[in-house]
N, C-alpha and C positions, 0 to 999 in steps of 0.2 A: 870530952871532945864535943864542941857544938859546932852543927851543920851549917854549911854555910848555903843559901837560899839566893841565887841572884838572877831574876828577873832578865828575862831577854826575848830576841824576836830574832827570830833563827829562820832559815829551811837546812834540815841533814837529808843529807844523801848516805844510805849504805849501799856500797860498791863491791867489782871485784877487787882485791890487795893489788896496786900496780895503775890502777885506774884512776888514781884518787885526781889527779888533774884535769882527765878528759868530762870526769863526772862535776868538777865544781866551774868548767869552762860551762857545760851546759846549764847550770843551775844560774849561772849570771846571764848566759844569754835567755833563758827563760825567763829568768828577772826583769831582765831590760822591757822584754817586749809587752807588760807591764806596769812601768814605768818604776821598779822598783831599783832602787838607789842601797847600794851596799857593798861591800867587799867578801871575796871566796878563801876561807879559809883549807887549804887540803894538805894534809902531809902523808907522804910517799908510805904505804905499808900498812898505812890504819885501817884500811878497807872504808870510806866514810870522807865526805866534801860536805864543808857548808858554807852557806851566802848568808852573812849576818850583815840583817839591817843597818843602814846609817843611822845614826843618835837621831831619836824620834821618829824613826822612817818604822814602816811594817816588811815581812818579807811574806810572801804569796806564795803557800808549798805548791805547784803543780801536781796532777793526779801523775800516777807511780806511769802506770800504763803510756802518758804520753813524753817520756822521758825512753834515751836509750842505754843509758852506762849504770841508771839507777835500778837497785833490787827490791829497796823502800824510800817513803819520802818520806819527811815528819814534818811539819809547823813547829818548832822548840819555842817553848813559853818559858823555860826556867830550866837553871844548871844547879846542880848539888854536888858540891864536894865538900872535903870534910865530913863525909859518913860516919858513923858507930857501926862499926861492924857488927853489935850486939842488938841495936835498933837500926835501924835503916828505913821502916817503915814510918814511922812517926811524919821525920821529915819530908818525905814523899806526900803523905798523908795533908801536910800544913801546903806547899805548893799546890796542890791538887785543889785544896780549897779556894786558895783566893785566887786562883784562876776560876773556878766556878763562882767566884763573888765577882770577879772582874768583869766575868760574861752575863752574870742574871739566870743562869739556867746550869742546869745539870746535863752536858753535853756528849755524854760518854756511854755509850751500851756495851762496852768490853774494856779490858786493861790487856795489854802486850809486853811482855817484857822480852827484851833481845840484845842482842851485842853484835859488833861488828864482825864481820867474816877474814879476819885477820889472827895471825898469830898469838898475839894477847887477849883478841876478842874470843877467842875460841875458845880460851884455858876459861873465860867467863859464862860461859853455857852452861855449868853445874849451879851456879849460883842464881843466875835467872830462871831457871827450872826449879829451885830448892824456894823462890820467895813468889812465884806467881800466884799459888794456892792462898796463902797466910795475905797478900796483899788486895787481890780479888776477894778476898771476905771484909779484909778490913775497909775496904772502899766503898762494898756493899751496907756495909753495917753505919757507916758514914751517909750513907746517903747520897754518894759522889757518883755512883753506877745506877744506869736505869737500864732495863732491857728494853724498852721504846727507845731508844736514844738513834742517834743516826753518827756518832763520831767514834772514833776509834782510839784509847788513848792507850800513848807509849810511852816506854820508858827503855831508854839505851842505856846499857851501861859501859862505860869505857874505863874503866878501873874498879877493885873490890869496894873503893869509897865514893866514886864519882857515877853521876849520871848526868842523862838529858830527860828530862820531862815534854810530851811536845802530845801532839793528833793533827788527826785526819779526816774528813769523812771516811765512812766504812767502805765506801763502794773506791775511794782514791788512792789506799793503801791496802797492800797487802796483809793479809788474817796470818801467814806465817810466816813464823821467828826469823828474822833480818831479810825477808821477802824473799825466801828459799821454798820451792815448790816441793813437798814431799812427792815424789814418783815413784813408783814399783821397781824392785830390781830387774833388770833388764838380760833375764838368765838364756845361755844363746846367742848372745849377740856376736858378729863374728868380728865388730871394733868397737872399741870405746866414741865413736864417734855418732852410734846409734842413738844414745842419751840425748844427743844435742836436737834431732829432728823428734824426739818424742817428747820430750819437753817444749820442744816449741809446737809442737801441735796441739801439745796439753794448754800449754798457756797464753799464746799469742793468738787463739781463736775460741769463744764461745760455745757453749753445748751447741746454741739451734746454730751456729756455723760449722759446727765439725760434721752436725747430722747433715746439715745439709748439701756440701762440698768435702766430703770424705767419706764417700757413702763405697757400700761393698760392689766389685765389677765395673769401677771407674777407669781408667787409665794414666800410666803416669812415666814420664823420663825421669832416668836417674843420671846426670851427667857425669865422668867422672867415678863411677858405681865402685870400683872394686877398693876389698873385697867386698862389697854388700852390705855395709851396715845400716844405708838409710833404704835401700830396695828391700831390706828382712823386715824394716822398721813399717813401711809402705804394707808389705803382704801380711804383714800381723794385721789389717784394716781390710783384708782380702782385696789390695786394691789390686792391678794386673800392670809389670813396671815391665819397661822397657828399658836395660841397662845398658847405659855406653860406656863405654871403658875397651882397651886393647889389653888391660891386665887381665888375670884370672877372677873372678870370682867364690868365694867358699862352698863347698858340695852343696852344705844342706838349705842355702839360700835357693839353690838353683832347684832342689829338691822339694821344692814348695809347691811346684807346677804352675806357679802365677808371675815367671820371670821367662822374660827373652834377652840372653845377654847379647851385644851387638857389638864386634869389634872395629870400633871407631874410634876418629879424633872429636872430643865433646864440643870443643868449637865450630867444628863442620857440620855433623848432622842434624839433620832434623827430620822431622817425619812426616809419613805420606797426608796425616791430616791431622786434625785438632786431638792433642790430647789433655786431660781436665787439669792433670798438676806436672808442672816441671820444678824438682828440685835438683841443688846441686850444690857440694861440699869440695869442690875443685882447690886445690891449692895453686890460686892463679893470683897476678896481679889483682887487685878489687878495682878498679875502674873497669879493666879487662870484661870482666864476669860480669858488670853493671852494664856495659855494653851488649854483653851476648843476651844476656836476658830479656831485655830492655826490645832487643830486637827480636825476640821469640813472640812477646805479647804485641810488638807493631803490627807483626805479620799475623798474628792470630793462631799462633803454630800451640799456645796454649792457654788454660781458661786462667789460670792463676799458677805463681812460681813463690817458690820457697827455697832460699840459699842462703848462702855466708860469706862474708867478704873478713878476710883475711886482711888485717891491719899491718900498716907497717908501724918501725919504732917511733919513729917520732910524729907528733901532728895529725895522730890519732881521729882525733875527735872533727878535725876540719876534712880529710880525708874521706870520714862517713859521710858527711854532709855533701861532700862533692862527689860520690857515688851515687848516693840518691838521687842529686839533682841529674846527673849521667841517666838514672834510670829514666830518671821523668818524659826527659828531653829525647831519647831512643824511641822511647815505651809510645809518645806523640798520643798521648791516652791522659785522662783524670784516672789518677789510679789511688786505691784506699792502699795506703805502703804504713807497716808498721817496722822499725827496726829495732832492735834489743841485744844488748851483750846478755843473754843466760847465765843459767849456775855454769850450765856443763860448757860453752864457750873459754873458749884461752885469750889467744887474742887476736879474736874475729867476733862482728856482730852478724846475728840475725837478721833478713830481713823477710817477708813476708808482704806479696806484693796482689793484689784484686783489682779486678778494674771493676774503676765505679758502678753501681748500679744505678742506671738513669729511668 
C-alpha cells in the first residue's frame, strides 16, 4: 500500500461532537473578514469544521483563543491517506519535508499528535500516544524539529490510515491534545457544574490576570447559586460569595465561612455596593441573562462578570453573537468580552466580560 500525499490549504477546527456547524459558520465568518475565499466543510458527529481554500486561494488559521466553538485551530498543508499501518511515519516524514522546502526554513519547535473529540476520534487516542514518541525522534533526527522554532506542528488524525498534517504558531494553538485542558479532579464538588467555572478561570484568564482580579478577600455574587458549585469553586480562591438563590444550598459549601446565602430572585437583586466578580450559571433565556448582566456592569454594581448563556437548538452560533452584541449595548461600556464553549460546557458558551482598562 502507497500513501497517498495531497497537498492542500486548509483551516480545521476541533470541536465539541454536535457543534460541527456553528464552529465551520465561524471559521467562514472569520475568513471572510480577511478576505479569504473558500467553502466550510462540517459533518454532524466528527467533533472537527473546516474552511478549505478556493483553487489557488490560502486559508488564514485565526489564533484558537479568538474563536468561540473552537478547542484547536490548525493551518492543514497536506492530507494522507492510504497509510501502512506498519509505517505510518515515513509518509508523514516526506510531507513534513516539502513543506519545510516550500517554506525555506524549519518552522516547528514541537510535534502534536491528536484526534478529534468524537466517537471515533476517541477510539484513536491509543494510537496517537503510541507514535508521538517514535515520530518526535524521527523529525528530530530529520532535522524538521528545532527547539528555537516559534510553530507548532500537528498532526490530526481521523481514521487508523488518514490524517491531517497542518501548524500554528505556539502562542495560537493549544500545547494539548485536541485543545482539552488537563485540570485537577474536582473532589467535593457538590455539582458537576463546578468544572465549568474552574476551567474557565483556568483558561480564559492569564496567571498575572488571575493574580490580579482573583485575589484572596475579594467579593463576589453568585446568581442562581444553589446547590453551590460555582460559590465552593469561588471559596476554594478564598474569595467571600454572596449566594442568591431561593433553593437550598449544600452544608459544607456553606460550612466554609466565606458564604452569605440570600434568598432571592437572581433577576432582582443586587447589592448594597460594588462587588469585584459577578458570576452566574442561571438556566435562563441567554439574551435574558445578557441583559441582566449587561445591566450590573452599566450601573457599576460589579468590577467584572463571568457566566453562561444557555443555547437554544437551532441558530446556535448567531444567537451568541446576538447575546454579546445585547451585552455591549446594556453594558454602554468598551468591555474586553471573551466567549468560549469549554470541555466541561454542553450546550451553552462562556462568556467572560472586563471593562476596558483605559
Amino acid at each position: 500500500m502507497v500513501a497517498i500525499i495531497e497537498p492542500t490549504h486548509a483551516v480545521l477546527a476541533l470541536c465539541r461532537a454536535g457543534f460541527e456547524g456553528e464552529c465551520g459558520q465561524e471559521l467562514a465568518d472569520l475568513a471572510g473578514r480577511t478576505g479569504g475565499v473558500g467553502y466550510v466543510r462540517a459533518r454532524n458527529g466528527t467533533a472537527m469544521a473546516e474552511f478549505v481554500a478556493s483553487e489557488d486561494g490560502k486559508a488564514s488559521a485565526p489564533a484558537v483563543e479568538s474563536t468561540i466553538f473552537a478547542r484547536q485551530v490548525v493551518s492543514v498543508f497536506a492530507r494522507l491517506t492510504a497509510l501502512d499501518v506498519g509505517d505510518r511515519i515515513s509518509p508523514m516524514l516526506a510531507a513534513v519535508r516539502a513543506r519545510a522546502d516550500e517554506a525555506g526554513r524549519v518552522p516547528w519547535r514541537e510535534v502534536l499528535i491528536e484526534s478529534p473529540d468524537s466517537d471515533g476520534g476517541r477510539e484513536l487516542a491509543p494510537l496517537c500516544r503510541r507514535l508521538a514518541g517514535p515520530l518526535d525522534q524521527a523529525l528530530l533526527r530529520a532535522g524538521l524539529l528545532s527547539r528555537t522554532g516559534t510553530r507548532r506542528l500537528h498532526v490530526v488524525f481521523t481514521a487508523t490510515d488518514a490524517a491531517m498534517l497542518g501548524e500554528h504558531t505556539s502562542d495560537a494553538s493549544r500545547p494539548a491534545a485536541g485543545g482539552i485542558p488537563r485540570l485537577r479532579r474536582l473532589s467535593g464538588a457538590p455539582s458537576r457544574s463546578a468544572a465549568k467555572l474552574d476551567e474557565a478561570l483556568a483558561v480564559m484568564m492569564d496567571a498575572d490576570e488571575r493574580q490580579r482580579l482573583l485575589q484572596p478577600g475579594m467579593r463576589a455574587v453568585d446568581l442562581g447559586a444553589a446547590p453551590g458549585g460555582w460559590t465552593w469553586v469561588l471559596t476554594r480562591h478564598h474569595v467571600q460569595v454572596s449566594a442568591i438563590d431561593n433553593g437550598p444550598l449544600a452544608a459544607h459549601v456553606m460550612d466554609t465561612g466565606l458564604v452569605t446565602h440570600v434568598r432571592a430572585d437572581g433577576f432582582r437583586w443586587r447589592p448594597a455596593k460594588t462587588v469585584d466578580w459577578l458570576v452566574c450559571d442561571m438556566v435562563e433565556q441567554p439574551i435574558r441573562v445578557a441583559t441582566l448582566i449587561g445591566g450590573w456592569l452599566a450601573d457599576g454594581a460589579c468590577r467584572q462578570a463571568l457566566f453562561n448563556l444557555k443555547l437554544p437548538m437551532k441558530k446556535r452560533y448567531a444567537e451568541t453573537l446576538a447575546c454579546l452584541e445585547r451585552l455591549r449595548d446594556t453594558a454602554g461600556l468598551p468591555l474586553d468580552l471573551r466567549c468560549r464553549q469549554l470541555y466541561h460546557d454542553r450546550e451553552e458558551v462562556t462568556v467572560l466580560a472586563i471593562p476596558a482598562r483605559r
